[in-house]
N, C-alpha and C positions, 0 to 999 in steps of 0.2 A: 544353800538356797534360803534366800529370806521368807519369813512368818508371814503371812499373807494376813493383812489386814480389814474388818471388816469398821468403818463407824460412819454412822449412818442412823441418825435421831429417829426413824419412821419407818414401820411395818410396810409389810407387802398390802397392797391397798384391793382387797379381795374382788372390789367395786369397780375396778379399774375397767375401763371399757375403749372399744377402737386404736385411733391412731396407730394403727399398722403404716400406714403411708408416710408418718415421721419414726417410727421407733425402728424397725429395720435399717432405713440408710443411716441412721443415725450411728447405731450398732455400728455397720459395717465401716462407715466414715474412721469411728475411735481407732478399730482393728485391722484396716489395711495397711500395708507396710507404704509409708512414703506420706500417707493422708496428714489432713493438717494435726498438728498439734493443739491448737486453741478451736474450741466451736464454742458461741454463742446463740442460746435458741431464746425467742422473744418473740413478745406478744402481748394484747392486750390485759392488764391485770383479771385473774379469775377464768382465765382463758383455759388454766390446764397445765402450764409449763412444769411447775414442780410437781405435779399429778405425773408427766408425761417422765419425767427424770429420774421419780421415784422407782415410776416400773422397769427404767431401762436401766439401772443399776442393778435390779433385781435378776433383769434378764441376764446383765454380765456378770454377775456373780455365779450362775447357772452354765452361763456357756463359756466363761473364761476364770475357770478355778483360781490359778494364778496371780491374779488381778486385784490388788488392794485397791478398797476403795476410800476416801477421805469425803465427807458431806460439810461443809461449812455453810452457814449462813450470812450471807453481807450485808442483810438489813441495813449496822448500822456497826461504827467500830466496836462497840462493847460484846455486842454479839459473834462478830468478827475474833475479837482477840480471843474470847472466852473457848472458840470453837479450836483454835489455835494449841491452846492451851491444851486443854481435853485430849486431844488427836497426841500431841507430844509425849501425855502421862501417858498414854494407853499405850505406845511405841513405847515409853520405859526412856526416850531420849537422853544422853546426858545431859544433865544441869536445866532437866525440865523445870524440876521444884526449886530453882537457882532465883529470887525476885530481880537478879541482876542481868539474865539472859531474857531475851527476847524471844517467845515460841516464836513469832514470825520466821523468824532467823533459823531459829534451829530444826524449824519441818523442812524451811528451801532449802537446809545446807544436805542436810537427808536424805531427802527426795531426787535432789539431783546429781547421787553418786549412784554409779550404776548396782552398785549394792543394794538397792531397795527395789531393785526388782521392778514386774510391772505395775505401775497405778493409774488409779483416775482419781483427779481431785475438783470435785463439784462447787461451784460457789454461786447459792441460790438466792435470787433477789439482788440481783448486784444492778440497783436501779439508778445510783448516786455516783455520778463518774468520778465528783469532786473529792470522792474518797478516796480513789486509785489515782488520781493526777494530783493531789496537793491545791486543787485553784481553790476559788476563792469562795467563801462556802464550806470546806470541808472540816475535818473535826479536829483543823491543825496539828494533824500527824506529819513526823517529819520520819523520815522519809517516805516518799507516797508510794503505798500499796501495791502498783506495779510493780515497784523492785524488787518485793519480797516474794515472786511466783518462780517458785521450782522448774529450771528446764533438763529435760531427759530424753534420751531417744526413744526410752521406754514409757514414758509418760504423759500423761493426756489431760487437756483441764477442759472441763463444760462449764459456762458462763447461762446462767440465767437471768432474763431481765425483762422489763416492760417498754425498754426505749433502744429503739432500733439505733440510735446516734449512739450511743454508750454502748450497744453492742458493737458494732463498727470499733468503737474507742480499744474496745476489750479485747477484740480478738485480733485488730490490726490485718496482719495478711491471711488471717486464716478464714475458719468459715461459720455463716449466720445461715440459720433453722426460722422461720417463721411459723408462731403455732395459731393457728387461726380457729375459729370456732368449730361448733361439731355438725355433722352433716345431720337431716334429719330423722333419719337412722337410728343412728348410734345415738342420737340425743334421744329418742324414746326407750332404748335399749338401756341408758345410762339412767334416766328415768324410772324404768321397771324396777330396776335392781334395788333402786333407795324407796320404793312404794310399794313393796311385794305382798302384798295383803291387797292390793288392786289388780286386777286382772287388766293390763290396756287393753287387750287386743278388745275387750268388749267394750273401751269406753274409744275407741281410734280416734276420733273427732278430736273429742277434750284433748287428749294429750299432745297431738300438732298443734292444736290449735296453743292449749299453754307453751310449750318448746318454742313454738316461734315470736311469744309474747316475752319469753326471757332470752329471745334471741341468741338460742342456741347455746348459751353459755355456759359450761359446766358447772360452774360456782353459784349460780343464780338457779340451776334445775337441783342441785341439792341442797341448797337452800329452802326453795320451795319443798321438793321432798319430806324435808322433816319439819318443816309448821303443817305440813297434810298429813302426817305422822301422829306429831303431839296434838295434833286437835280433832284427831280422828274426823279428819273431812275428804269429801270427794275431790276428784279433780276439778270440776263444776267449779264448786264453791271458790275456791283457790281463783279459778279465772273470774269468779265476780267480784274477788278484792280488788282484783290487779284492774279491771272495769271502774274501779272508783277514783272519788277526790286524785288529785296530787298528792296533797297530804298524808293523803290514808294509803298507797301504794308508796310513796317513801317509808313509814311506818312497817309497812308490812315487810318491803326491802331490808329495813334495817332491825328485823327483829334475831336474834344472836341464836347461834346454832354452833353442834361441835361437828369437827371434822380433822380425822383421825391423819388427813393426808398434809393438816395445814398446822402450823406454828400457833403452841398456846397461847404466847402473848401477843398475836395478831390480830385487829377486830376482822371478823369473817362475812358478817354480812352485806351484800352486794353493794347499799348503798354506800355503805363506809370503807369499801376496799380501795376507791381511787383517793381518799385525801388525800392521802401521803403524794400522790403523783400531782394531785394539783398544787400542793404546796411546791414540789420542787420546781414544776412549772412555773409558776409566779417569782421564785426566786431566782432561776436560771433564767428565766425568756421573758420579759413581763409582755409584750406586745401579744405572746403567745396567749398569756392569762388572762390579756385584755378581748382577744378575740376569742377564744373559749367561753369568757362571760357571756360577750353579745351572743353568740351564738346558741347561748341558753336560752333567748329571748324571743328568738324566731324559731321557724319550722325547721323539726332535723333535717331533712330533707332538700336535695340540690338547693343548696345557700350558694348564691353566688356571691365569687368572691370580689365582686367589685361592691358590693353593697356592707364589707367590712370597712372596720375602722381603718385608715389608712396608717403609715406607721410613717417614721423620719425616712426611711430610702427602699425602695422596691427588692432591694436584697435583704433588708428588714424583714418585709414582711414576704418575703418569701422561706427563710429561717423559718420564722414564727409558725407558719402554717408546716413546714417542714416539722418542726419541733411537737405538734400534734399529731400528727401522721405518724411520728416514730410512736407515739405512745400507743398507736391505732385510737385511738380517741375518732378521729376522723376519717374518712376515704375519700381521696380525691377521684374527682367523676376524669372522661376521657378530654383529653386538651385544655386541662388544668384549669378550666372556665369556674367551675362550682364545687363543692365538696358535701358529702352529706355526715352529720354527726352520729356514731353510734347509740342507739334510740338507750339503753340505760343510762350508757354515761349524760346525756342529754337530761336524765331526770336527774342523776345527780350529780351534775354541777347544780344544777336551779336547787337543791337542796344547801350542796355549797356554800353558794350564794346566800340562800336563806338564812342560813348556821353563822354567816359573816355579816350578817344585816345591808349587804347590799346589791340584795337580788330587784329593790325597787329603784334602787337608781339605773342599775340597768337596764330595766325595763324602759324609764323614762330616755335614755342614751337611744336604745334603738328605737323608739319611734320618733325621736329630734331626727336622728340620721336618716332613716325612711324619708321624712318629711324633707330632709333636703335633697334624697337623690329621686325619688318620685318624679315620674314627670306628668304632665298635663295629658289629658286623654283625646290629641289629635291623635291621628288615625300614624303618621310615621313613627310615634314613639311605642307601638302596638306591642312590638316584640319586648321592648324594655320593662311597660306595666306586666306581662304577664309575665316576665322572669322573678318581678318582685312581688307580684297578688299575693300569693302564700305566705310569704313573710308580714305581709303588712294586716294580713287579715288575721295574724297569729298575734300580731303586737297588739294592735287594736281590739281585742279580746280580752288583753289581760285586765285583771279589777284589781290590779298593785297600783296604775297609775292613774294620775284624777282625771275623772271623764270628761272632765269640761276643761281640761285644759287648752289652751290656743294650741301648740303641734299638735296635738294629738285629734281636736279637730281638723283643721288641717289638711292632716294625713287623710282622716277619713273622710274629707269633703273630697281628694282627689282622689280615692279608692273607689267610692261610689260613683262618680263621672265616668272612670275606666270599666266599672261593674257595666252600667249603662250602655254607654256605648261599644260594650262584649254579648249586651243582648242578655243580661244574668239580673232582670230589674226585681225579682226579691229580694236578693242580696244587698242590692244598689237602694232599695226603697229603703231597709231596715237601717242602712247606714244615713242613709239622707233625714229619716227623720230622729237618729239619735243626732246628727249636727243640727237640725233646725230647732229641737228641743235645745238643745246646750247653747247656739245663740241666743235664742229668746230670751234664756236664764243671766250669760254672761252680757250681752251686749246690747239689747232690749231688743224689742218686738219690731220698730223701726231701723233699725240698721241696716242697713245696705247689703251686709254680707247674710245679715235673716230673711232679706227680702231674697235675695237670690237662693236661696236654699230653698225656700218655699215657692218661687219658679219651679227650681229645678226639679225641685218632689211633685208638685205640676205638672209636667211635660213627663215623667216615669210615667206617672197614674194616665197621662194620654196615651203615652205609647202601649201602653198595655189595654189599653180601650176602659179603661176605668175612665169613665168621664165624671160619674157621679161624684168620683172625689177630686177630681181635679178640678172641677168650676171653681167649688168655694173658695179654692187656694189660686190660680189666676184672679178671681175676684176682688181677693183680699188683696195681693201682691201689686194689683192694679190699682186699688184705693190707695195703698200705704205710700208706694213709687209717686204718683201726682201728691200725696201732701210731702212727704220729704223731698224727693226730688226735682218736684213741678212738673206740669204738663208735656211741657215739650223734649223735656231729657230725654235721651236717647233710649235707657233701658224703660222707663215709664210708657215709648214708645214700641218696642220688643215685647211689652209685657199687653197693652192691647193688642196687637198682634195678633199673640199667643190667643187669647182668650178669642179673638175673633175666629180663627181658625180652630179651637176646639168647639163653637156651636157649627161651625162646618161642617165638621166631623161628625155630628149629630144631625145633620140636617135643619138647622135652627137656624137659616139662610137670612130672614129678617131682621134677627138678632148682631146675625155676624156684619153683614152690610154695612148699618154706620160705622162698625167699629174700625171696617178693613178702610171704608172712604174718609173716618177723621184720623186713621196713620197716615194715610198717604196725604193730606193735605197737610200735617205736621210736617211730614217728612220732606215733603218738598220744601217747608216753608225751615225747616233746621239744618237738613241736608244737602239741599238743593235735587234738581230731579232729574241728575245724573248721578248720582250716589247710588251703591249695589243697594241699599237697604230698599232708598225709593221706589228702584224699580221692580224689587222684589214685591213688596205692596201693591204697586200698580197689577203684576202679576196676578198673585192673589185674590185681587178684586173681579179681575178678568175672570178667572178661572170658580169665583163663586157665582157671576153673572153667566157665565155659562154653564153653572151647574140648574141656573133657576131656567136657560132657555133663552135667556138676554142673550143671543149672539151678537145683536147691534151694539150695544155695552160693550159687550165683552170685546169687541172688534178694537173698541178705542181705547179699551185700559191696558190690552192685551198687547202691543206690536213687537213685543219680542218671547215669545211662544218657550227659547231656549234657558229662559232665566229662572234660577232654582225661587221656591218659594221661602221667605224667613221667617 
């Protein structure tokens, strides 16, 4: 009977908590007769997998005496062969210490004579397919990695990985484990165990409330655990860094901690555990890279995906989004319309980004593209502005790109319209007078597109019954429209109008009267007086004459009772 093997780099991890719901079928999976040979379990990085794999080797060691087991790491090949190498010396293999024999070679040739008995061979982190397939990319090892995996009837290999496409790759016809975050439960449980010097049950609040701010994530709750550890601080405290700057919550993310369950030469902290995935992203899928970027730019939250970058062919970018989804980076919502981005990975890409210098072009990218897919704020495009508001009010936010720039006003002249006419006119006002300030600045005080901003801020402040601040600005908009535009132009005519009708609104009947009677003789005399505008004047005038009791007026301006007022 063969020596039963134990190598295995990492202790029993005392701290180990939940995942019963994968660790049982998982077991039973390895040890039914017939079950697959190959399982791959993946998930998003920090998620728990090599936490989850550590325990369950611990557990077959307990309940399957018999059972060698072999831990390799596939980071990266040096890690790989090194691991190789180790596992051969320990076995005693012949012509291990041979520099002309390949370990590769001589654990497969081993492993799959039924003389070795039963094993399991783990190969954790295996996130780089291009290492097992040879493509293009990989660390031009010849022959590629998959030939060299030991097959037995007695033998079992677990694949761990962060990319659900590369698990697919690994296990081929066998089977894929998905590890998903921790319920909120076990993540306060998982929590207590690494803060035991804090009582939760007295703080409940704090500790949901932080748990769901590190979104459940194992890597990220012990993380936090031990800078509340070394800084001897409350739960509290902790949730008011993560309250602060961007900066100062990437900072805090990336502050370095040890963990006894994870690879010394690994960086451990949250924010820095995905580079490595955005890099191979970028280099395997760049469409994938490029939408990952944008989407650092907008809100995590139901992005729809007609508002990304569009890619060379619909199979394109359906990859691409595909290729973030395997990382869980993302979640696609139901009938594939929108996806929402994981709220960490969401702060670090835009860290990413920052670390590559160009998290402001991005910025600038998604408010050019908002500004082209944005539509006008008639009432049939209703459904499309409010799929995009959140996003555009996320971009328009940022102080990466320049305030006064032409898209970017733009954008916010057609955000604020949509605000408006959604009935949301704080919003809508705050945005209208940062456009009518950054005209005035760019384009002067007379421009056409200043004068219309100052309308529009106008007509908010009336709709809200602020009349006091809307006079001065019809006022003004009316003087500026007759010297640039002339008397008779059409908006110079819109713009008396407006102003007649807001002393209406006031009762300021005297006031409004010549104003509504020299539109309507303009407008007859530019429009003629069959024109909707004419008759809308006429209207108006009607309808201030019968506000004063002029019914005999109001009889002759009035003959069409059904026509809206302009």
């Amino acid at each position: 009977m063969p020596k039963v093997k134990w190598v295995v780099p990492f202790e029993k991890n005392r701290y180990f908590t939940g995942r019963e719901s994968e660790l049982t079928p998982l077991e039973e999976l390895l040890f039914t007769e017939g079950g697959p040979k190959k399982i791959a379990v993946f998930g998003l990085g920090g998620v728990g997998k090599t936490s989850l794999i550590i325990e369950l080797v611990y557990r077959i060691r307990e309940h399957h005496e018999d059972c060698s087991i072999f831990w390799i790491p596939a980071t990266n090949f040096e890690s790989f062969q090194q691991a190789y190498l180790n596992i051969c010396q320990q076995l005693q293999l012949p012509g291990w210490d041979d520099k002309n024999e390949d370990p590769k070679r001589l654990l497969q040739s081993y492993l799959s004579q039924t003389s070795a008995g039963q094993w399991l061979l783990v190969f954790d982190n295996a996130d780089d397919i291009s290492m097992w397939t040879g493509s293009q990319g990989s660390d031009q090892v010849s022959p590629q990695l998959m030939d060299y995996l030991p097959t037995s009837q007695d033998g079992r290999i677990v694949f761990t990985s962060r990319d659900r496409k590369t698990a697919y790759d690994l296990v081929q016809r066998g089977h894929i484990v998905e590890v998903l975050e921790l319920s909120e439960d076990v993540a306060i449980d998982l929590l207590q165990k690494y803060v035991s010097r804090h009582d939760l049950g007295k703080h409940e609040d704090d500790a949901k409330s932080l748990v769901k701010q590190l979104t459940y994530l194992p890597l990220a709750i012990i993380q936090a655990a031990s800078y509340i550890n070394k800084n001897d601080i409350s739960l509290a405290t902790y949730l008011s860094l993560l309250a602060d700057q961007e900066e100062e919550v990437i900072d805090l993310l990336s502050e370095h901690f040890e963990d006894d369950s994870r690879y010394r030469d690994v960086k451990n902290p949250v924010a820095m555990t995905w580079l490595i995935s955005f890099e191979q992203i970028r280099l395997r899928d760049p469409l994938a890279a490029q939408i990952l970027s944008f989407i650092a730019c907008v809100d995590s939250e139901n992005v729809p995906l007609s508002l990304l970058p569009p890619g060379l062919s619909r199979k394109k970018e359906i990859d691409a989004v595909g290729s973030l989804d395997a990382y869980s980076f993302i979640y696609k919502r139901q009938a594939d319309s929108s996806l929402d981005v994981h709220r960490l990975v969401h702060l670090a890409t835009r860290n990413w980004l920052r670390r590559e210098k160009i998290l402001v072009q991005w910025a600038e990218i998604v408010v050019n593209r908002l500004d082209d897919v944005f539509p006008n704020h008639n009432h049939q495009n209703r459904s499309i502005w409010r799929t995009y508001l959140t996003h555009a009010r996320y971009a328009l936010d940022s102080q990466l790109i320049d305030q006064d720039g032409k898209r970017r006003i733009d954008l916010a002249w057609k955000v604020a319209n949509c605000l408006d006419s959604d009935g949301r006119w704080k919003e809508a006002e705050t945005l209208l007078v940062q456009v009518m300030k950054s005209q005035k600045k760019v384009l002067g005080e007379e421009h056409p597109d200043t004068l219309g901003s100052m309308n529009n801020l106008g007509g908010l402040f009336e709709s809200q019954g602020k009349y006091e601040a809307a006079e001065p600005l019809y006022e003004e908009t009316l003087r500026l429209r007759k010297k640039v535009l002339g008397e008779e132009h059409p908006n110079t005519l819109g713009s008396m109008n407006n102003l007649g009708s807001l002393f209406q609104s006031q009762g300021k009947y005297e006031a409004a009267e010549p104003l509504y009677e020299e539109t309507l003789r303009l407008r007859k005399k530019v429009l003629g007086e069959e024109h909707p505008d004419t008759l809308g004047s006429m209207n108006n005038l009607g309808g201030l004459f019968e506000s004063q009791g002029k019914y005999e007026a109001a009889e002759l301006n009035c003959p069409r009772k059904d026509d809206s007022a302009l």
